[in-house]
TORVORO-244348 format. One record per residue (C-alpha): residue in three letters; residue number from 1; x, y, z. Coordinates in steps of 0.2 Angstrom, whole numbers. Layout:
<rec><code>ALA</code><pos>NUM</pos><X>X</X><Y>Y</Y><Z>Z</Z></rec>
...
***
This chain:
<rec><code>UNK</code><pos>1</pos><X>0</X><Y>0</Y><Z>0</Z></rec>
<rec><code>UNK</code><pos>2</pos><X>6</X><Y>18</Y><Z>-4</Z></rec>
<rec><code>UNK</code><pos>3</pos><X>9</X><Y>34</Y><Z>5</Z></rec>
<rec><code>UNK</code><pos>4</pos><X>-3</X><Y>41</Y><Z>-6</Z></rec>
<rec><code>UNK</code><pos>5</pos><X>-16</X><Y>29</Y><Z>-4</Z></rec>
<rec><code>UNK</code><pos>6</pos><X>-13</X><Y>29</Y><Z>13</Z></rec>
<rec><code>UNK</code><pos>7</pos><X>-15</X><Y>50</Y><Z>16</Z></rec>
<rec><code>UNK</code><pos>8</pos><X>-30</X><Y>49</Y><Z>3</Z></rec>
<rec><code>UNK</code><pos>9</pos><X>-40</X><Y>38</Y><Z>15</Z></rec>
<rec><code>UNK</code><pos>10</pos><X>-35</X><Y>51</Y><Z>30</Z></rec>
<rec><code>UNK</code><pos>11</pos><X>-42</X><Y>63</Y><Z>19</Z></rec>
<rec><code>UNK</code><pos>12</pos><X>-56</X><Y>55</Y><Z>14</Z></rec>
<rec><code>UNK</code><pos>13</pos><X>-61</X><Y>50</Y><Z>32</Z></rec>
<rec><code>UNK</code><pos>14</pos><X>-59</X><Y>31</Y><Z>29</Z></rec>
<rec><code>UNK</code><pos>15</pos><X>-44</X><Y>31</Y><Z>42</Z></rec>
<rec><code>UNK</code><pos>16</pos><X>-46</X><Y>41</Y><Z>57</Z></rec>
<rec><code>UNK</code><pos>17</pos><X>-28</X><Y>44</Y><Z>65</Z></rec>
<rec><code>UNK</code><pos>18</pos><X>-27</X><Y>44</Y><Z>82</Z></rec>
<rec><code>UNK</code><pos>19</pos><X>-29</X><Y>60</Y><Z>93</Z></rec>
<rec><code>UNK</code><pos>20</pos><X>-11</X><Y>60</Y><Z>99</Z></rec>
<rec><code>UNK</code><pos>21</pos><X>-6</X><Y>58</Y><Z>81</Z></rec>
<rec><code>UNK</code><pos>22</pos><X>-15</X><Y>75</Y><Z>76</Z></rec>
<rec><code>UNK</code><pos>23</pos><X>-8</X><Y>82</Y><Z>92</Z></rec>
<rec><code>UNK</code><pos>24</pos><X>7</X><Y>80</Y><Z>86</Z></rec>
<rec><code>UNK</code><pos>25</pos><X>6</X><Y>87</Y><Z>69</Z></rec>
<rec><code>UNK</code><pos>26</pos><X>0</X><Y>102</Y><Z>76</Z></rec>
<rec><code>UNK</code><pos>27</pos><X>13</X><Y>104</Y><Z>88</Z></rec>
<rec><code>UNK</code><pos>28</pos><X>27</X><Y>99</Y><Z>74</Z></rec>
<rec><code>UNK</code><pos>29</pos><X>22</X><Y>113</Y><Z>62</Z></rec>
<rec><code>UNK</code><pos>30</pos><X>21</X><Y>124</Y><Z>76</Z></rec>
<rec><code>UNK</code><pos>31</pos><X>38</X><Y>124</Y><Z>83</Z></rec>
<rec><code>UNK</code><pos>32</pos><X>44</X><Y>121</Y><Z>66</Z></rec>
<rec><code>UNK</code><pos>33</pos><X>40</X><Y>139</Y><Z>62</Z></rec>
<rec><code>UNK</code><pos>34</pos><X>38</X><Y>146</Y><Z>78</Z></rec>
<rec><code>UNK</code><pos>35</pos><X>55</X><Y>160</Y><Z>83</Z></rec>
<rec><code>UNK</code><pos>36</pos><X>56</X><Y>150</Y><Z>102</Z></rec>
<rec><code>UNK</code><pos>37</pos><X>67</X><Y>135</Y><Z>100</Z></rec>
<rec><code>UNK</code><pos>38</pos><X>77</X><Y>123</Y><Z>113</Z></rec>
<rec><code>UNK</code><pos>39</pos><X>93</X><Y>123</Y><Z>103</Z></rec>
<rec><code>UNK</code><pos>40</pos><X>92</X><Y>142</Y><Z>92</Z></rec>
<rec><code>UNK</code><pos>41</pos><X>99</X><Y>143</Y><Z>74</Z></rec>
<rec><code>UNK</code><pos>42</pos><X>105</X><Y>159</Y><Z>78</Z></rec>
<rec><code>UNK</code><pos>43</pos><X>118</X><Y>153</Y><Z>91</Z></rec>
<rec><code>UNK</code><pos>44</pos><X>122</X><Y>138</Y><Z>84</Z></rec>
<rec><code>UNK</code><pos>45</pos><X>119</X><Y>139</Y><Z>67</Z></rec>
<rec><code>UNK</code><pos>46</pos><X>114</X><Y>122</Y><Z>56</Z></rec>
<rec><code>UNK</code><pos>47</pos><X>115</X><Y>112</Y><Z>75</Z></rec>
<rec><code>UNK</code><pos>48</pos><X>101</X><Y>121</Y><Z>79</Z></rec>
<rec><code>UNK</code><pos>49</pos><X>91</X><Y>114</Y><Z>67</Z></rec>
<rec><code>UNK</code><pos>50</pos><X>93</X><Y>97</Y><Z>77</Z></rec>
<rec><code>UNK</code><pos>51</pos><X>78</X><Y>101</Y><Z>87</Z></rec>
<rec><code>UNK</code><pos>52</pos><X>68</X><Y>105</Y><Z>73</Z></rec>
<rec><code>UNK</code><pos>53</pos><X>73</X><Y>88</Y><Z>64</Z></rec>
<rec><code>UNK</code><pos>54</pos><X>69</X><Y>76</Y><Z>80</Z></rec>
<rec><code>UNK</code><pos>55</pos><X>52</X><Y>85</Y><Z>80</Z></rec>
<rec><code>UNK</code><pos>56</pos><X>49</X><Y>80</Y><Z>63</Z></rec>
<rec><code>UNK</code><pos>57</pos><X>57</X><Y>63</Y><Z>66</Z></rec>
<rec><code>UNK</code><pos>58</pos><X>45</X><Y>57</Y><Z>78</Z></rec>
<rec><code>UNK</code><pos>59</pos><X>29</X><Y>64</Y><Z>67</Z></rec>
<rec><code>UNK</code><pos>60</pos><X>37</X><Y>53</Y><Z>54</Z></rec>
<rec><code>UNK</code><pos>61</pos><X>37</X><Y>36</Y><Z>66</Z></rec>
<rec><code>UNK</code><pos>62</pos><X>19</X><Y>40</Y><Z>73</Z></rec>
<rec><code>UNK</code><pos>63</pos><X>15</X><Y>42</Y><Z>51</Z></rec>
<rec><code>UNK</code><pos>64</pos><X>23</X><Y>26</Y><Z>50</Z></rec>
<rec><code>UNK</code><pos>65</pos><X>13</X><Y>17</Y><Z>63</Z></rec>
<rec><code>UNK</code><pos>66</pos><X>-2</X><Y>25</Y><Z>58</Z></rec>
<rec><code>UNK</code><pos>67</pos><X>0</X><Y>17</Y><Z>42</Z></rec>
<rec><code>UNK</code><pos>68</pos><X>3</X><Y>1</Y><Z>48</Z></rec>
<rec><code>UNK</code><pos>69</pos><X>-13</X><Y>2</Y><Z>57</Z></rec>
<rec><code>UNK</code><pos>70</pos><X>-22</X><Y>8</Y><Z>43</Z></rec>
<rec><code>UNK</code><pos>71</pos><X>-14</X><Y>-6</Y><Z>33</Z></rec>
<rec><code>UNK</code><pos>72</pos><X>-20</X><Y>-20</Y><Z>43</Z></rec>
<rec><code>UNK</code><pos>73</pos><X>-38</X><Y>-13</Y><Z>45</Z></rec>
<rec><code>UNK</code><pos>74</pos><X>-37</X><Y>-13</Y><Z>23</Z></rec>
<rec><code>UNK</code><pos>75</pos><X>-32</X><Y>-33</Y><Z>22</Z></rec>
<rec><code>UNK</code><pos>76</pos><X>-44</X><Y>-40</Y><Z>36</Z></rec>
<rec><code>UNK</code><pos>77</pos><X>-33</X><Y>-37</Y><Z>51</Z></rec>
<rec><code>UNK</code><pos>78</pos><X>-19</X><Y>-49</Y><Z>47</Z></rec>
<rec><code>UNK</code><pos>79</pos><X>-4</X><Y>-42</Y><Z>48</Z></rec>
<rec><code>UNK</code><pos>80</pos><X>6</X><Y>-35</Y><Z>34</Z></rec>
<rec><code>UNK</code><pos>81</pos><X>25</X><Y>-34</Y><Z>34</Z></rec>
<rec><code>UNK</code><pos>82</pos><X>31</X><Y>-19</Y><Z>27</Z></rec>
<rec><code>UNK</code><pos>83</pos><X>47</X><Y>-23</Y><Z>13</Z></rec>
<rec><code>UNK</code><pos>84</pos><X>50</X><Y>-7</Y><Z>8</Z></rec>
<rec><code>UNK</code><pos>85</pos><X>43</X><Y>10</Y><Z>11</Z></rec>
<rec><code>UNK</code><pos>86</pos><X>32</X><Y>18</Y><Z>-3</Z></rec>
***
């Protein structure tokens, strides 16, 4: 199953994420482009970025597990293993 399929059921209300999962997004994009930061680019340049980054990184593992939930509700409840990301 592709990404794209995957985020057109979100969409199209055929997957509902779970609340933390929007939570998360949500907060992501706001720290993302919000001046207060943990580590600040202005002091310490590109290394400041690596808050922003590990934000990112665990929307991207809750997006993966999401998937994989919405995968095995698709084929029946068995479970899929995943070869490759799409």
């Amino acid at each position: 199953m592709s990404w794209w399929s995957f985020i057109k059921a979100v969409f199209r209300g055929e997957h509902k994420l779970a609340p933390w999962t929007w939570v998360m997004a949500i907060v992501t994009v706001v720290y993302t482009v919000s001046p207060i930061d943990f580590i600040p680019e202005i002091v310490l340049g590109p290394l400041g970025l690596a808050d922003d980054l590990g934000m990112w990184a665990i929307l991207f593992g809750l997006a993966v597990k999401e998937k994989s939930r919405y995968e095995v509700e698709v084929h029946g409840g068995e479970y899929v293993k995943a070869t490759r990301l799409d």
